[in-house]
RORO-645677 format. One record per residue (C-alpha): residue number from 0; residue in one letter; z, x, y. Coordinates in steps of 0.001 Angstrom, whole numbers, plus 500000, padded with zeros to 6 digits. Layout:
! residues N
+-----+------+--------+--------+--------+
| seq | type |     pz |     px |     py |
+-----+------+--------+--------+--------+
| NUM |    A |      Z |      X |      Y |
...
+-----+------+--------+--------+--------+
***
This chain:
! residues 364
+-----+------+--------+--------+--------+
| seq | type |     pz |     px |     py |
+-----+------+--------+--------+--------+
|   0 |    X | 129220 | 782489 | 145209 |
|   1 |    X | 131476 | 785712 | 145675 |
|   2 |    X | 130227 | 787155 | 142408 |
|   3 |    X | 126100 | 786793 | 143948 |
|   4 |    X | 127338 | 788030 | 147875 |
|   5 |    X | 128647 | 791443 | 146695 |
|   6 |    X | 125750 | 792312 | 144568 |
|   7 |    X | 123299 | 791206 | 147426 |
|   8 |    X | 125587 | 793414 | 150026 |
|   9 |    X | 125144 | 796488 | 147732 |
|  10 |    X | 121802 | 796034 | 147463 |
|  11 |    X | 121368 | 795848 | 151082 |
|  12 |    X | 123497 | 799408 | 151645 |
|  13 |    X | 121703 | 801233 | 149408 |
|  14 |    X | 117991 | 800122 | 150803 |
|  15 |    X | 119092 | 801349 | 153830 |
|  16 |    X | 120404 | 804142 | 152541 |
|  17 |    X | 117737 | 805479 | 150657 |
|  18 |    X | 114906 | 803970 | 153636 |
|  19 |    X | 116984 | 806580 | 155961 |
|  20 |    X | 117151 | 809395 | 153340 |
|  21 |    X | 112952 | 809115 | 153011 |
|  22 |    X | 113022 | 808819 | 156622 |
|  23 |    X | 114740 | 812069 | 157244 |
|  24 |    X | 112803 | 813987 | 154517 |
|  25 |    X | 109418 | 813055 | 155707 |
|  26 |    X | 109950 | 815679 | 158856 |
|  27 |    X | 106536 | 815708 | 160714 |
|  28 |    X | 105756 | 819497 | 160922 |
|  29 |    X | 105912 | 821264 | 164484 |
|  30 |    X | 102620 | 822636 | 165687 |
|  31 |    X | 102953 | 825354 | 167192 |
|  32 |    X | 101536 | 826428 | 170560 |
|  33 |    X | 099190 | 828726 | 171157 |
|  34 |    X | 098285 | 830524 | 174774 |
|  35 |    X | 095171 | 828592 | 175501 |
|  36 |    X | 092319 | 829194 | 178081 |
|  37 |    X | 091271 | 825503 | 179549 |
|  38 |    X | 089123 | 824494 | 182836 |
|  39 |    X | 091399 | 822331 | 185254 |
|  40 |    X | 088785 | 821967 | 187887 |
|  41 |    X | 084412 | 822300 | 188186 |
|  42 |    X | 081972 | 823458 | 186447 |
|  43 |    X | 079507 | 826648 | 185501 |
|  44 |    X | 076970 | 824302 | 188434 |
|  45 |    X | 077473 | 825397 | 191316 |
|  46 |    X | 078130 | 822452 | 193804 |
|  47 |    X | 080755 | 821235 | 196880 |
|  48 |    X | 081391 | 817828 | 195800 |
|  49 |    X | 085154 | 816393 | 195216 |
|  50 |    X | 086270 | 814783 | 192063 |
|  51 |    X | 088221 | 814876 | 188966 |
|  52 |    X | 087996 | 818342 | 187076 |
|  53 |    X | 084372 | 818885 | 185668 |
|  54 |    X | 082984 | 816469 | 188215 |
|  55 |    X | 084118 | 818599 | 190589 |
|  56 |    X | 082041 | 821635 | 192628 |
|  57 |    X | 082669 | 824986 | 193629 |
|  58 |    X | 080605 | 828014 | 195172 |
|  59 |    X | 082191 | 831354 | 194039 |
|  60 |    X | 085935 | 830267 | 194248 |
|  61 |    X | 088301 | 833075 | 195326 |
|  62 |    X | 091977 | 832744 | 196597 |
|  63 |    X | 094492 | 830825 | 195010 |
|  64 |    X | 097909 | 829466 | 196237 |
|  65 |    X | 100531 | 827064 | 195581 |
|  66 |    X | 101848 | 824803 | 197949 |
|  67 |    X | 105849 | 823539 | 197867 |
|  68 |    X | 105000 | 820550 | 196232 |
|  69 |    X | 103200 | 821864 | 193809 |
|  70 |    X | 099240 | 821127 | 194866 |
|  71 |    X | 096890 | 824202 | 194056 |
|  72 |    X | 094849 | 825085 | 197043 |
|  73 |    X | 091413 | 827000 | 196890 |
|  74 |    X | 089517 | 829353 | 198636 |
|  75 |    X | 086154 | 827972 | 197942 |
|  76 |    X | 084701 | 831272 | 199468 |
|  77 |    X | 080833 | 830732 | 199382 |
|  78 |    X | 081406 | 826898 | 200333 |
|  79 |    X | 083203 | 828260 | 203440 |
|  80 |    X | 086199 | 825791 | 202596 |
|  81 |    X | 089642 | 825429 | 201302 |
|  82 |    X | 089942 | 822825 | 198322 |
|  83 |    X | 093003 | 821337 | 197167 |
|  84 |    X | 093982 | 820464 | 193265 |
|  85 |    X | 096254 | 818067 | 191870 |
|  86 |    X | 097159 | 820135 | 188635 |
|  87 |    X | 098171 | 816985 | 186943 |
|  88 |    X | 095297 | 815039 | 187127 |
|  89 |    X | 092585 | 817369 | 187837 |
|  90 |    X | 091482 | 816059 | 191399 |
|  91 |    X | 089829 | 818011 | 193777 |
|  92 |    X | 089461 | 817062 | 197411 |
|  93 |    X | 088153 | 818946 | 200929 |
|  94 |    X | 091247 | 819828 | 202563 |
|  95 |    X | 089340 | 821666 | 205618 |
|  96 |    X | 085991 | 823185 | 206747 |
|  97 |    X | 082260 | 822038 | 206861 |
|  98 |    X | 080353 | 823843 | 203835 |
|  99 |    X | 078242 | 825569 | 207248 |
| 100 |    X | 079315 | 828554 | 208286 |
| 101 |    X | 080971 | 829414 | 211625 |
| 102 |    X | 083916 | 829571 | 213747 |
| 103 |    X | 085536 | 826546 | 215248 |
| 104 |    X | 089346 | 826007 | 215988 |
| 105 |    X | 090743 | 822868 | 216181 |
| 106 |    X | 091459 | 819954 | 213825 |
| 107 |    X | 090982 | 820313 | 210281 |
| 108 |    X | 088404 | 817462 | 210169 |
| 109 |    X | 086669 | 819840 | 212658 |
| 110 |    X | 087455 | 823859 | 211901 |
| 111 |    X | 084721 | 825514 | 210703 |
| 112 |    X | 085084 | 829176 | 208615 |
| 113 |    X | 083098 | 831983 | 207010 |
| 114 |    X | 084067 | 832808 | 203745 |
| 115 |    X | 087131 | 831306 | 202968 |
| 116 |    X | 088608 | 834263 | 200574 |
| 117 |    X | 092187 | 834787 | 200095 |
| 118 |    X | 094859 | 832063 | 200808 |
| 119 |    X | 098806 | 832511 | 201129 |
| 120 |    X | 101643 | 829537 | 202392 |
| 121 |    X | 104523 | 830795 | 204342 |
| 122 |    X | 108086 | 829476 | 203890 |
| 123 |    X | 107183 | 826613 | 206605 |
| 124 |    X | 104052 | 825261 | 204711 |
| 125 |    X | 101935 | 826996 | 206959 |
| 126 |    X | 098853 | 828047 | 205489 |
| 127 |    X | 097065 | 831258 | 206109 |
| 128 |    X | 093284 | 832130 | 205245 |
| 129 |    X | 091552 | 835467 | 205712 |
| 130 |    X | 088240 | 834185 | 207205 |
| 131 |    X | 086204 | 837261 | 205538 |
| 132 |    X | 082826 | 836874 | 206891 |
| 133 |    X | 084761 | 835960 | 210845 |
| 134 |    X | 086681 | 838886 | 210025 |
| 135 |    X | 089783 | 837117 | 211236 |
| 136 |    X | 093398 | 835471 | 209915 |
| 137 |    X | 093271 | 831626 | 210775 |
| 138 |    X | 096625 | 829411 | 210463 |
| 139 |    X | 095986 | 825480 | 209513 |
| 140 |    X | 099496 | 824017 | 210708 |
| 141 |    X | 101581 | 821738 | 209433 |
| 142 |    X | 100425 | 819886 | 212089 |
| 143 |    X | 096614 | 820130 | 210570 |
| 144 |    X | 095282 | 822256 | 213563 |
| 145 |    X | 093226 | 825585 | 212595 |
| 146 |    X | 093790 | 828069 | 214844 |
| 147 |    X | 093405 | 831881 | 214849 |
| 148 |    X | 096526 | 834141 | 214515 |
| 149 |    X | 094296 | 837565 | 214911 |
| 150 |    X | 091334 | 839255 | 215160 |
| 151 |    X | 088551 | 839352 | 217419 |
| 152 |    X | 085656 | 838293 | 215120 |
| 153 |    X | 083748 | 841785 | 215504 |
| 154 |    X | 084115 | 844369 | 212704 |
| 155 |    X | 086936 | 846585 | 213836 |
| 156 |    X | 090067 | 848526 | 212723 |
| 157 |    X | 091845 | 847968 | 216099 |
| 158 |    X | 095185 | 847061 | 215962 |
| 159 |    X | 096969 | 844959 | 219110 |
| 160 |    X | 098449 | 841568 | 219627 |
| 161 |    X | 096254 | 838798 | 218480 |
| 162 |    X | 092760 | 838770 | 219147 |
| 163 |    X | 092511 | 842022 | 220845 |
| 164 |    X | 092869 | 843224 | 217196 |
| 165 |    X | 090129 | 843872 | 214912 |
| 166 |    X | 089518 | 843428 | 210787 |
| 167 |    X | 086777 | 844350 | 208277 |
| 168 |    X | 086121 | 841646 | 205536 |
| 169 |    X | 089978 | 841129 | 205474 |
| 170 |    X | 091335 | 839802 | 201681 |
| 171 |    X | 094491 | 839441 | 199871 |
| 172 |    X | 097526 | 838274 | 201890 |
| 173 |    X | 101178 | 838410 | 200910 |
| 174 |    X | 104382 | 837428 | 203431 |
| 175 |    X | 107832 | 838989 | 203368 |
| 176 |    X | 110916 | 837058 | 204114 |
| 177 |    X | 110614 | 838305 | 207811 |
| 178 |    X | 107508 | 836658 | 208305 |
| 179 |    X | 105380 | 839514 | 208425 |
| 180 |    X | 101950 | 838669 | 206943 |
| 181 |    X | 100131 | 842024 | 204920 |
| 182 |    X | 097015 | 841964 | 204471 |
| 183 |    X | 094101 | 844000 | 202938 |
| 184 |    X | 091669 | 844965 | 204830 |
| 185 |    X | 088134 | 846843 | 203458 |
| 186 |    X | 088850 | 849509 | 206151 |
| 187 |    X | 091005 | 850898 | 203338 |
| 188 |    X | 093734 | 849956 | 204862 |
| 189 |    X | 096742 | 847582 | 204499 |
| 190 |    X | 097123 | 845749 | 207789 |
| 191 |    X | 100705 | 844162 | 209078 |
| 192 |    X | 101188 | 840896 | 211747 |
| 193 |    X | 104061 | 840132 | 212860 |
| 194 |    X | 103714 | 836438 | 213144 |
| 195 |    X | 106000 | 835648 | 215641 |
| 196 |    X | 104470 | 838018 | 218245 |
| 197 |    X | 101307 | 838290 | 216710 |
| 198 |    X | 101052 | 842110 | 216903 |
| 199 |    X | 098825 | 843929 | 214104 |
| 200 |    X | 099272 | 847078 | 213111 |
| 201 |    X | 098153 | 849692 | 210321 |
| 202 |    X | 100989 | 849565 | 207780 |
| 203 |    X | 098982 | 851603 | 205184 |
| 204 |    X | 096372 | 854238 | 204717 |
| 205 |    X | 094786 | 856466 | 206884 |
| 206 |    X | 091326 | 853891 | 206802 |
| 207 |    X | 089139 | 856896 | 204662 |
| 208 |    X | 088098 | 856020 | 201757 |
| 209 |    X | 090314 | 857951 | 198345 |
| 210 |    X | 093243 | 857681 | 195951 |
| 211 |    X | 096410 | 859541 | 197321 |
| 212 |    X | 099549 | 858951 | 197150 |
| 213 |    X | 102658 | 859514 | 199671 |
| 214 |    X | 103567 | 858171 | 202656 |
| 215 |    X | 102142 | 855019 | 204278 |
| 216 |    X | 100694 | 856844 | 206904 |
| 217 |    X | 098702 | 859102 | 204752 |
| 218 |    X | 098130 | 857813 | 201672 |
| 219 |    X | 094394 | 856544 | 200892 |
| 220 |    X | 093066 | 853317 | 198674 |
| 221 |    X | 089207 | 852369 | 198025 |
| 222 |    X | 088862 | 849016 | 198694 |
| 223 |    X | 092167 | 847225 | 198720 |
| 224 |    X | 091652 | 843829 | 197552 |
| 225 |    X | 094962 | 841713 | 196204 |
| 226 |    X | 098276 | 841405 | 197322 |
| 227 |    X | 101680 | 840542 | 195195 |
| 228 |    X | 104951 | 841016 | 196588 |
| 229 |    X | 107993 | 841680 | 194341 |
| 230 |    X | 111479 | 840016 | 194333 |
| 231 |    X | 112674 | 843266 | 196316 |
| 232 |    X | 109948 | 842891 | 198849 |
| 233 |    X | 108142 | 845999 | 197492 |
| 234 |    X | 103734 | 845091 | 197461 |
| 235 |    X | 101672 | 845915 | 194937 |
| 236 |    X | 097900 | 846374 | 195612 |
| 237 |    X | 094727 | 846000 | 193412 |
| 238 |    X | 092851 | 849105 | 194664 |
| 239 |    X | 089576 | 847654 | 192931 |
| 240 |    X | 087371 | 851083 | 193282 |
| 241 |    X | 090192 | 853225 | 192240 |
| 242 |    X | 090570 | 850926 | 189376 |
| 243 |    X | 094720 | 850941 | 189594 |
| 244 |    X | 097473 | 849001 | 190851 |
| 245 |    X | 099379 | 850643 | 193277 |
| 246 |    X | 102712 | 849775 | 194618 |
| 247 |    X | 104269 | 850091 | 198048 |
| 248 |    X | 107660 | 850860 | 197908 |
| 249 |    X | 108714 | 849337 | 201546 |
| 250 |    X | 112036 | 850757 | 201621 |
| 251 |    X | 111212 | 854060 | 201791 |
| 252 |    X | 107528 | 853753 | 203011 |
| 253 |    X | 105760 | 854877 | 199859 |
| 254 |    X | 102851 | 854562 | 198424 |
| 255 |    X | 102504 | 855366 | 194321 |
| 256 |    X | 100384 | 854204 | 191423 |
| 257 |    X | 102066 | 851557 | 189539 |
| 258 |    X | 099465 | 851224 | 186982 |
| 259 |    X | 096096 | 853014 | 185846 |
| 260 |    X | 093907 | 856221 | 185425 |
| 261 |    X | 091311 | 855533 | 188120 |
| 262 |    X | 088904 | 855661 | 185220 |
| 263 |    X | 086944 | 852799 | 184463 |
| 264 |    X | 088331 | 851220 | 181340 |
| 265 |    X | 090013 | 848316 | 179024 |
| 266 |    X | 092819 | 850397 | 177188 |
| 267 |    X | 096102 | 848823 | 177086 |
| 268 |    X | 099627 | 850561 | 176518 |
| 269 |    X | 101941 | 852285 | 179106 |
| 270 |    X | 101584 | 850989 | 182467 |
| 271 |    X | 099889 | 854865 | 183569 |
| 272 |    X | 098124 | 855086 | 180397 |
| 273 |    X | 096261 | 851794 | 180331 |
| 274 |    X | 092835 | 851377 | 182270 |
| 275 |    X | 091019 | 848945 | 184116 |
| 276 |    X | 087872 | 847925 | 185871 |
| 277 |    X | 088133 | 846467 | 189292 |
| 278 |    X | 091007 | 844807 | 189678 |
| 279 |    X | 091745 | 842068 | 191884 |
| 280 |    X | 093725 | 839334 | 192464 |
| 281 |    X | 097297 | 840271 | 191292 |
| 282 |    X | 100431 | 837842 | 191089 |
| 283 |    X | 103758 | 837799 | 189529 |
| 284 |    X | 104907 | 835253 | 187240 |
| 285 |    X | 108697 | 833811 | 187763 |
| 286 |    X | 110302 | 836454 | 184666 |
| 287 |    X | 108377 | 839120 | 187012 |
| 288 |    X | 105603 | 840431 | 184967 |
| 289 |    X | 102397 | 841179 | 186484 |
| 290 |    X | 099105 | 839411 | 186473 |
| 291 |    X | 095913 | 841282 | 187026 |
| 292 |    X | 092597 | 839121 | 187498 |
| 293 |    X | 089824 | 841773 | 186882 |
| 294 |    X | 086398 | 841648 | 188009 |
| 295 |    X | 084312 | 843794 | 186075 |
| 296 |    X | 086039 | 843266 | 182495 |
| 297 |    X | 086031 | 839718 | 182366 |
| 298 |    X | 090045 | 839643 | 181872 |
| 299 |    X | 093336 | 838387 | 182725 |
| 300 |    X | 096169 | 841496 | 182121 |
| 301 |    X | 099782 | 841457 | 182375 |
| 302 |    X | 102074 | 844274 | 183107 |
| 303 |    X | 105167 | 843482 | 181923 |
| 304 |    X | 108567 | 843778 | 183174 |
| 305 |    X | 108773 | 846947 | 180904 |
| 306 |    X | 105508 | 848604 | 181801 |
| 307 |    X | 103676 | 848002 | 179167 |
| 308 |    X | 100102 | 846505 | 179962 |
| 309 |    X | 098427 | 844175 | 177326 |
| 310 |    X | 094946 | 842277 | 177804 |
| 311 |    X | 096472 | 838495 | 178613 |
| 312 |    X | 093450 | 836445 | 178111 |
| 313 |    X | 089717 | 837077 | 177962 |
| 314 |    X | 087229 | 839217 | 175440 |
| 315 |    X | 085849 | 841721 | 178010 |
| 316 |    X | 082855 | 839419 | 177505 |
| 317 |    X | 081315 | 837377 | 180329 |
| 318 |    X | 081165 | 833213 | 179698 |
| 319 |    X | 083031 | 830196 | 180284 |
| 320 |    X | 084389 | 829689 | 176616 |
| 321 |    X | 087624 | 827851 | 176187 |
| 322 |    X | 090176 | 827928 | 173504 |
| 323 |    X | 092498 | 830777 | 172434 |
| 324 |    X | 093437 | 833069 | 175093 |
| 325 |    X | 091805 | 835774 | 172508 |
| 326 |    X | 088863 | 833763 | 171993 |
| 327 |    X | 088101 | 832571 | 175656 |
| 328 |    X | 085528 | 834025 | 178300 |
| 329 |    X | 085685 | 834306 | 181824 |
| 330 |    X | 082814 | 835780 | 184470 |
| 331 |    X | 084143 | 837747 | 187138 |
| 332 |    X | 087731 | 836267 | 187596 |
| 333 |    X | 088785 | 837334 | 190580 |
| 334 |    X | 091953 | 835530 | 192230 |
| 335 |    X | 095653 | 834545 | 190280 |
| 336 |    X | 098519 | 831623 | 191156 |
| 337 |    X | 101040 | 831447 | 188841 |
| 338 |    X | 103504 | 828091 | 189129 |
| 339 |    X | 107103 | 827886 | 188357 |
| 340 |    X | 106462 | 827253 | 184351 |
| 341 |    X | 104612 | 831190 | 184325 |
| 342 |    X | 101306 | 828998 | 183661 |
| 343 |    X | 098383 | 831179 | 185244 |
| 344 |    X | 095720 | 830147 | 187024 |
| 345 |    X | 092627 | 831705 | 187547 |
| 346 |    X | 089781 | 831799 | 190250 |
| 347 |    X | 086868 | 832345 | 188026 |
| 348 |    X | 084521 | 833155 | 190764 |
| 349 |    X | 080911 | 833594 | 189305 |
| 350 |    X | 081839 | 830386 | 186715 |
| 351 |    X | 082717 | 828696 | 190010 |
| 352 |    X | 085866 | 826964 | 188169 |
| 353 |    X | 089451 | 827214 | 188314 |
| 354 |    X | 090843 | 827857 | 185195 |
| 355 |    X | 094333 | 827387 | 183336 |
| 356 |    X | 095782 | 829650 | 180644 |
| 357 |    X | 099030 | 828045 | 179266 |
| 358 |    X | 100882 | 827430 | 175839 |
| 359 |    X | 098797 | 824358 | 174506 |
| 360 |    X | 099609 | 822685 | 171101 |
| 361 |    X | 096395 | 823580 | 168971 |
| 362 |    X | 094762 | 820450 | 166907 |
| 363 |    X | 095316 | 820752 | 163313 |
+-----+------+--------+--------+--------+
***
């Protein structure tokens, strides 16, 4: 019996042995990951319905902004509403407004805007919208009560407490660790409200139209449009007609050119070098390079940390083509949110879909 058990034990040991030595030569191969262009949310059809991603509508989507716990909210600009995304599964639903247009404070299920554009939280999960076409900043509480923080709903560059204040298609938001809210404001101007007394006041340029630099008080932009604030508190502005990116140093009040010629272009290289075409939306990604969603040429550029500016995704081609960050399309892209992976999302406003560019294993 002993001399058949040993045999049949060695046996044994070496089938395992040699089953684990195929095992660990037959490695699968890793597939890499390519950055890849994909469409979380709607469709190229226009349309206000909720749903899961494609089934989804939206009506020239605009601002873009995270909320603590992780749910991308929308600025669904020409549907007069803010949206909210789960980025996991796709799901859109009507977080406030009517689709109508008007002016109503009051409970969410009840507020009614005019051009929801730009969108920003503050550190209490209190969201703030610039109601373009109202030409006022509205707050929807915590509480889920829209109210209005400023402006008088006439087309104005009058600063003062609250209402008695005054905006012109106000945009991009941005809010410092103080709890001022800055906001852009097609006077050419960078607006600032304090929001615990609710006082406006001109923070930056001079409300005339042109590119100087300088001081806040008398430096000029053309159509201020985005607003990204830097882990020193400094703001960086996409001046869309002056086709640059200018930065606001807040320490010592001044204004400079960050990136860009003011000629119309889609050159990349050193940060004052490279060119653009209307850009918009700006936001910085957790490593602190800087996202530029521009209008005219159909991309998504970074500045990096360095200064260098490279074209991030897009062809310079309008469309609503997917795939390789190279190889995809966008049409007009015009607002950025950028979570706490660096993934990037994108208000694609005349596609009327949010998009996501992220590292994506490609199918072999």
């Amino acid at each position: 019996m002993k001399s058949i058990k040993i045999p049949l034990l060695f046996l044994a040991v070496a089938a395992v042995f040699f089953s684990s030595c195929s095992k660990k030569s037959a490695v699968t191969p890793t597939i890499p990951k390519v950055l890849t262009v994909t469409t979380l949310a709607g469709s190229t059809t226009i349309g206000h319905q909720d749903g899961i991603a494609a089934a989804a509508g939206f009506n020239n989507a605009s601002g873009l902004a995270f909320s603590s716990d992780g749910t991308l909210y929308v600025g669904d600009w020409a549907n007069n509403l803010i949206r909210k995304i789960n980025v996991n599964t796709g799901a859109v639903s009507t977080f406030a407004g009517t689709v109508a247009p008007g002016f109503n404070d009051g409970p969410i299920s009840s507020a009614i805007f005019n051009g929801t554009a730009n969108i920003v939280f503050d550190k209490s999960g209190n969201l703030f919208i610039a109601d373009e076409e109202n030409n006022r900043i509205r707050e929807i509480t915590t509480a889920g009560n829209a109210v209005t923080i400023a402006g008088s709903g006439l087309q104005g560059s009058a600063d003062g407490v609250g209402t008695a204040a005054s905006f012109f298609h106000p945009e991009g938001m941005v809010i410092d660790a103080n709890n001022n809210l800055y906001v852009a404001d097609n006077n050419n101007t960078i607006r600032k409200i304090n929001l615990a007394t609710k006082q406006v006041s001109t923070y930056a340029g001079t409300g005339v139209r042109g590119f100087k630099n300088g001081p806040v008080a008398s430096a000029t932009f053309s159509s201020p449009y985005g607003l990204a604030m830097d882990a020193n508190g400094d703001i960086y502005v996409g001046d869309i007609v002056n086709n640059c990116i200018r930065k606001i140093t807040v320490s010592t009040g001044m204004v400079s050119t960050f990136a860009g010629t003011s000629v119309q272009g889609l050159s990349n290289g050193p940060a004052l070098n490279a060119t653009f075409y209307f850009p918009c939306g700006v936001a910085f990604d957790p490593k602190g390079n800087l996202f530029v969603a521009e209008l005219k040429n159909n991309t998504i550029r970074k500045i990096a940390t360095d200064g260098t500016v490279s074209t991030y995704a897009g062809t310079g081609q309008k469309g609503a083509t997917n795939g390789p960050a190279t190889q995809a399309t966008f049409s007009q892209p015009i607002g950025l949110a950028i979570d706490a992976s660096g993934n990037v999302f994108v208000a694609d406003e005349y596609n009327s879909e949010i998009r996501e560019i992220s590292l994506k294993q490609q199918q072999q």
